[in-house]
N, C-alpha and C positions, 0 to 999 in steps of 0.2 A: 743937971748940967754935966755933973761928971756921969752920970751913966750915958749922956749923948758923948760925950769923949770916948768913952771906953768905948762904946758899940763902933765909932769913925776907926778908933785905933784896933778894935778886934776886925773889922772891914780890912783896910788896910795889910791888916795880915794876912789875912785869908788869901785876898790878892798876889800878896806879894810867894806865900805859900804858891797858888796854881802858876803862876808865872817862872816859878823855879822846877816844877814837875814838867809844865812844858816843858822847859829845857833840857832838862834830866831826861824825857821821853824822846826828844828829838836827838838829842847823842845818842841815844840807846838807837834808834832808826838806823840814824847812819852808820853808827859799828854793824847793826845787822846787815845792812845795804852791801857795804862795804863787803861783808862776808860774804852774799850772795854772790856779788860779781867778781868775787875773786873764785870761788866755783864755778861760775858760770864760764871764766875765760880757761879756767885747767879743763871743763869739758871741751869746749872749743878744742883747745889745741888738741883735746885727747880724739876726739873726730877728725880731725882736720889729721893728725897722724894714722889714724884708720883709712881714712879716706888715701892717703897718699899709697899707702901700702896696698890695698886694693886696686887704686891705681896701677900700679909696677905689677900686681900679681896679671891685672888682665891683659895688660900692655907685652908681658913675657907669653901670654897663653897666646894674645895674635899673632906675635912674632912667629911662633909656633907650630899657628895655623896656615900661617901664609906660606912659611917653608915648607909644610907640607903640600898644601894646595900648587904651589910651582914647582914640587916635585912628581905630582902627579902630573902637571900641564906637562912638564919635561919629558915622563914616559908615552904620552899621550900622544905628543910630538914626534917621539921618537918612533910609536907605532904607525905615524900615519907617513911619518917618511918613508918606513919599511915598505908599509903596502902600495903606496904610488909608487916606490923602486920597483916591486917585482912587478905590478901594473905594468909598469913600463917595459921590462923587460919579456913579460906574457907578448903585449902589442909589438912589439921587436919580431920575438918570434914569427907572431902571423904576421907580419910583414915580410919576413923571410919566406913564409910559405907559399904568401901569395905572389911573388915575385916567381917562385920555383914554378907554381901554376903557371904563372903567365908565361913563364917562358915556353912548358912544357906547351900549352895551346899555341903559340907560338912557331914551337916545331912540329908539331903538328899539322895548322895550316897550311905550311908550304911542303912537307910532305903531299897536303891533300891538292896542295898547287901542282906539284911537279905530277901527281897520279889524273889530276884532272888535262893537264897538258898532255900526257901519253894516251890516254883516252880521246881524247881529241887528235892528236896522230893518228890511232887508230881507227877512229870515225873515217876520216880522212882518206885513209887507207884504205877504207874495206866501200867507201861512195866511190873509188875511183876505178877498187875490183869490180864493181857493180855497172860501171858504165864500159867495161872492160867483156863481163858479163851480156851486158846487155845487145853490143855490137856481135858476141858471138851466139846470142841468140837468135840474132834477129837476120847473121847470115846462115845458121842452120835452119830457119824456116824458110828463106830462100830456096835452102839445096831440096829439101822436104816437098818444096811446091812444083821446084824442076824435075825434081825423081816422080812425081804423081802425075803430072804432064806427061815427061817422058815414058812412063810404065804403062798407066789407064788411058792413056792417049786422051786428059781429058784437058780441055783450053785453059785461060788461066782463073776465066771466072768461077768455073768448079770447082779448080783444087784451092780457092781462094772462101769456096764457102765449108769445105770441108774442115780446113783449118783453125776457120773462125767459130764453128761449131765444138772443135775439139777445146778450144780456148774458152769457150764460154761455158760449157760444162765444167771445167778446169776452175774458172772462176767462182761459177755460181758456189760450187764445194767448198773456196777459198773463204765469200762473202759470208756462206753460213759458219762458218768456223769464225770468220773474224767477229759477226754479230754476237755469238755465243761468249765468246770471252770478252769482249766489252761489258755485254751485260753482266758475268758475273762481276766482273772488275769493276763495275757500280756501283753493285748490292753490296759490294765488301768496303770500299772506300766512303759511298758517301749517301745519304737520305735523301738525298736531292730530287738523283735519277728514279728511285722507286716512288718519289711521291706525287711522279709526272704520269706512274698509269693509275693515280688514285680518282674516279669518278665522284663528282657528286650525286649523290641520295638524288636529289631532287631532278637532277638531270637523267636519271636510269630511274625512275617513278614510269610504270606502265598506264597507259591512257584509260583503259580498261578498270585499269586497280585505281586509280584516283578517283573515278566518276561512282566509284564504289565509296570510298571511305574519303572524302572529303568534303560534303553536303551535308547539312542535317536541315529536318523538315521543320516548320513551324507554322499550326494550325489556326488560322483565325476563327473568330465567331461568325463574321461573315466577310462578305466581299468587300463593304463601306471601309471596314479596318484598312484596306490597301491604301485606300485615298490617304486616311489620317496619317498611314505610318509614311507616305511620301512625303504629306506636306503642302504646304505653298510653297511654291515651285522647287518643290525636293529640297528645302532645307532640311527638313526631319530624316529621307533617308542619306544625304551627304552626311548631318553629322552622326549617325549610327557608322557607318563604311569609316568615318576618318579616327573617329573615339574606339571601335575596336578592331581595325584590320579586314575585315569579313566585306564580302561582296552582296549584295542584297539583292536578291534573282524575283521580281514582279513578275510573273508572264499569267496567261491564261488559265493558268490550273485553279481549280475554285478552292477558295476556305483555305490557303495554303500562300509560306513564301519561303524562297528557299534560298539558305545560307549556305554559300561556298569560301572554304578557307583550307588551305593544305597544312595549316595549323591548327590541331584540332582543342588547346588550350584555348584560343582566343575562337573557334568557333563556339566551343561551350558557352564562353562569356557571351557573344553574341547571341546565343539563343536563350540563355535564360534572363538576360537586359530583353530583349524582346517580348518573350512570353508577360514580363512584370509592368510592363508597360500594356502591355495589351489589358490585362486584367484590371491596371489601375485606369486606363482613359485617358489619361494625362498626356499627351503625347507632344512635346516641344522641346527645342534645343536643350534650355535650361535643365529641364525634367531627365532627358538622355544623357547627358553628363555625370547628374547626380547617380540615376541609377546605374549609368555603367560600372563608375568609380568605387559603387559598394559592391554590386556583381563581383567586380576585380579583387575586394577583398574578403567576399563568401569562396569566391573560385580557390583561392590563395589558400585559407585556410583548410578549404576541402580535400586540396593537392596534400598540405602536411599533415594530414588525418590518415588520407590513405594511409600514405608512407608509417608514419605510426603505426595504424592495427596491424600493418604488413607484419613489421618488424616485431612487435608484440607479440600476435599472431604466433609466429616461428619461434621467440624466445631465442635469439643468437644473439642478443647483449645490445651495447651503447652502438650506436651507429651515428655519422659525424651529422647536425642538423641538417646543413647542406645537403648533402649527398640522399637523408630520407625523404627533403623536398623535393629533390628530381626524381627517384624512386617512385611517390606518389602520381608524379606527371606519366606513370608508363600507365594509369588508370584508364586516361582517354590516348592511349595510344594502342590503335589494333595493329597485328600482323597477317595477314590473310584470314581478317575476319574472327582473328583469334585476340583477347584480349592481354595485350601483354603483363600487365601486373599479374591479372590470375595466372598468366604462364609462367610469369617466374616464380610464384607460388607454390605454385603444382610442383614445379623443377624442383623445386627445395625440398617440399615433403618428400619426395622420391630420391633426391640425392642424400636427406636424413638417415631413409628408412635404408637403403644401399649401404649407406657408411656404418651404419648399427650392424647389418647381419656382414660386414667384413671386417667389424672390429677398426674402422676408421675413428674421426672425432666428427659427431653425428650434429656438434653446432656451427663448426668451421662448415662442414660440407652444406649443411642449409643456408649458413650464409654466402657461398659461394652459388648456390644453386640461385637466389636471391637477386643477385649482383648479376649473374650472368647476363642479363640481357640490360644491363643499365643506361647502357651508348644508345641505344635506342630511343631514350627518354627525348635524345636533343642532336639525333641522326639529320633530323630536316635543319640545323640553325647552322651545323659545324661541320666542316670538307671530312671527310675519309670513313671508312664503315664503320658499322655499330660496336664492332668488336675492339678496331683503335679507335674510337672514342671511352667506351666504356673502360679501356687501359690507359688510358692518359688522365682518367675518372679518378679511378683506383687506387692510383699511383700519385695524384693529386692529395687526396683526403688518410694516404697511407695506410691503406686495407693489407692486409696479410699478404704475405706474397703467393700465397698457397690459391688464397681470392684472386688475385692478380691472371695468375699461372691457370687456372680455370676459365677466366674469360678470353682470354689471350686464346686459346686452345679448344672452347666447346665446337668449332668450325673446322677446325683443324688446319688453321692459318699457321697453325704452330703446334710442335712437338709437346706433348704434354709432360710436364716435368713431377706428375707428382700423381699419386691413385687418385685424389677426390677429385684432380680435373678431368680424369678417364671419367668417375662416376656421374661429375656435372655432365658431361657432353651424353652418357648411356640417357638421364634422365632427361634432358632436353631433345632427344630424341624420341622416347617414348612419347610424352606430354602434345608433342608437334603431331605424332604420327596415331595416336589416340583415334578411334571412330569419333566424329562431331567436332573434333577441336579445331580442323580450320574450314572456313566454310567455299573456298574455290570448287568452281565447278571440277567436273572430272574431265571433262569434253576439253576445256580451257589447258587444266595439267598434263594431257596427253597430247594436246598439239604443242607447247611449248617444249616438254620433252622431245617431239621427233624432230620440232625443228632444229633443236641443239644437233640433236643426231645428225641429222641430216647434212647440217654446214660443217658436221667435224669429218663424214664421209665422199665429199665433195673430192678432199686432197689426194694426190698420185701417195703410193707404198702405206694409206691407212688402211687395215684388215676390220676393225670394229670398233663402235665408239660406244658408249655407255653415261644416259645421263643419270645423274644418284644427286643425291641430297636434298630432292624436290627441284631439281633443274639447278643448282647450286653449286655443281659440279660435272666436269666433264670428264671423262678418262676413256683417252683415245691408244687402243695399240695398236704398233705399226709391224709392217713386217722388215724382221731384219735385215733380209737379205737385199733390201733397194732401197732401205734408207741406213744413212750414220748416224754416228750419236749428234753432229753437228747440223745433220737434217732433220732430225726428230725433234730439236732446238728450235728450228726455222718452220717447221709444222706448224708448232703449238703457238708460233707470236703468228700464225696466217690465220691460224684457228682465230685467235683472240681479236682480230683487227675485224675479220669479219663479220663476228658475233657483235661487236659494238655497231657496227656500219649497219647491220640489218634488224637486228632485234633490240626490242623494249622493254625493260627489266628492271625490276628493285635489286637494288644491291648489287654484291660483287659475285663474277662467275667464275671458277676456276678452271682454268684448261689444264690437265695435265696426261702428256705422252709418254706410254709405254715402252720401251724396245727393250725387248729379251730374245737372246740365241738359247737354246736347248741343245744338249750333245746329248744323244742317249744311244747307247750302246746294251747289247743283252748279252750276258754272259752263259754259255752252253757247257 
């Protein structure tokens, strides 16, 4: 019993022991608590005074910035007022000066008023000396008809033709003199007048020479072919004629049918569409379409082939696509029989070889020699000669002026400004005038030479005419002593009207009249 007492009262203890260390532990917490938050509020405030100071340090550095900052706006300001003052004051000026203008054009004007009003006085004056004039001329012809009357005892109808004879030879003199300086006065002011005696190609095409170089043959296998290639009721040859241009000639000639076209680009296409048709059997609308449409572009690339090996060929460099594609179309174009690609060919190796042994530049000169006949390529589509087509070519695709100044001049339409176009015209002369190169009769080029002669020897004061350049030119001289320079004027446009009105010809012909005086004296 007492050791259950003592163990209740050792319990008890125990108890009452932990119950006073809790407590003891729990003051102890709170002094430390305590202690904490009293650290914890001196750091506070020690941030909180950091921070404030921080605060004022950044708050003085914007102050700072901003002052500076609207110091610079203020000079910025001040620069920009500056420069719109003197803006202003620049625009001041020109307005001062344009006012000075104005005024000066101003006096001027009526300057040019008050000079145009005394010209007009003067008009004035000198139509009223003129009808002044005219009363006294017309009673010295009076007196003139009464003194011839009365001298040659002749009535008045005589000395009335006598007069009007004197008057008309007076005139005539007058009219050629005034035609002369019109004309020039044309040539100098405006394009107009000289492109009113520019012919077309196609209108100055001789009858002879087309029935020559505008057909080509096309051989069948037999006669039956004719029917096929007509058709039920000519559909087959309407659409051949409308798909390429070309005229399609049936007649009685056996195993043959013949293609007329004065473009000899779409006659080519026309015959070899034909020939491919022939050989396939096929012969219908559908079928002619297709094969024309590839025709057209085997022809096409055939054309820029040429032109390529041309150019290759020669070695004178880049040449513009264009310009090698028309280059190649001179392939099917002849000139009396002569083929003009190989001609400008020729020209070139010879105006090369020319330029080499004179120390010229022997790639320019080929490529001029080249080009020379380019206008020719597309003479039948576009008004004026081969020569201003192939310069308007030229001058298009921007070839060298030296190229230009060669075509411009191998005819001698124009002064040559430079040796390589002297040597293009020497080699385009050779190559022309070559045994075989063109194939005109002889009988033909001797009658159209005399007849040039012949119409330039027709006119009163011509002594002798001369046709040169293969009839391409005329030079007619006169003699001085019965005709003037204003007659020799009025020759050469009789010459020229004529030769149009009678004769049939490619291209342009040149009339040009001589008059030379000679003084020659011998000294003893």
């Amino acid at each position: 019993m007492n050791d259950g007492l003592i163990y209740i009262i050792f319990s008890i203890l125990l108890v009452g022991i932990g119950f006073l260390g809790y407590f003891i532990g729990q003051q102890a917490r709170k002094k430390v608590y305590e202690a904490d938050l009293e650290r914890a509020g001196q750091s506070a405030a020690h941030i909180i005074s950091n921070a404030e100071k921080q605060a004022e340090t950044k708050k003085k550095e914007s102050l700072l910035e901003t002052k500076e900052e609207l110091q610079k706006m203020k000079v910025e300001a001040e620069r920009d007022a500056k420069e719109k003052k003197s803006e202003l004051i620049r625009f001041e000026e020109r307005l001062v000066q344009r006012e000075g203008t104005i005024d000066r054009r101003v006096l001027n004007l009526e300057k040019r008023e008050i000079a145009i009003e005394k010209k007009d006085e003067a008009i004035a004056k000198k139509h009223a000396d003129l009808k002044v004039l005219e009363s006294k001329v017309e009673e010295t012809l009076q007196m003139q008809q009464d003194k011839l009357v009365e001298i040659a005892g002749l009535n008045q109808d005589g000395a009335r033709e006598i007069i009007f004879k004197q008057v008309e030879e007076e005139m005539s003199h007058e009219v050629a003199k005034y035609v002369k300086e019109t004309d020039e006065k044309a040539r100098l002011e405006a394009d107009k007048k000289a492109k009113e005696y520019i012919i077309l190609a196609l209108q100055k095409y001789s009858s002879e020479q087309t029935t020559d170089y505008s057909v080509s043959v096309v051989s069948l296998p037999s006669d039956e072919m004719k029917g096929r290639i007509i058709g039920r009721e000519g559909r087959n040859i309407r659409t051949i004629e409308s798909l390429t241009g070309v005229d399609l000639i049936i007649d009685d000639t056996p195993e043959a049918v013949v293609l007329s076209c004065f473009d000899p680009i779409r006659r080519e296409i026309a015959r070899i569409t034909l020939e491919t048709l022939v050989q396939d059997g096929r012969i219908h609308p559908a079928r002619i379409e297709e094969i024309v449409e590839k025709t057209r572009r085997e022809v096409d690339f055939r054309i820029r082939e040429y032109g390529e090996n041309a150019v290759f060929e020669l070695g004178i460099g880049k040449v513009h696509p264009d310009l090698m594609k028309i280059l190649g179309r001179l392939h099917y174009r002849t000139s009396y029989g002569q083929n003009v690609l190989k001609h400008s060919m020729e020209v070139a190796f010879l105006s090369g070889i020319l330029a080499a042994e004179l120390g010229e530049d022997v790639k320019l000169a080929k490529r001029a020699g080249l080009l020379h006949d380019i206008g020719k390529a597309v003479d039948h589509e576009i008004e004026g000669s081969h020569v201003e087509i192939g310069v308007d070519l030229a001058n298009k695709y921007r070839e060298h002026p030296i190229v230009i100044d060669a075509i411009a001049s191998h005819h001698g339409d124009s002064e040559a400004q430079s040796l390589i176009a002297v040597i293009v015209a020497a080699a385009d002369t050779l190559s022309a005038a070559r045994p075989g190169a063109r194939s005109e009769s002889l009988e033909n080029y001797v009658k159209r030479l005399e007849q040039l002669e012949g119409i330039a020897t027709r006119f009163e004061g011509v002594d002798k005419a001369f046709a040169i350049q293969a009839g391409r030119e005329v030079r007619v001289a006169v003699l001085p002593d019965k005709l003037d320079d204003a007659g020799a004027y009025q020759v050469a446009r009789d010459i020229r009207q004529t030769i149009e009105n009678e004769l049939e010809y490619p291209g342009n012909i040149k009339i040009t009249v001589i008059r030379e005086t000679r003084a020659i004296e011998t000294a003893r």
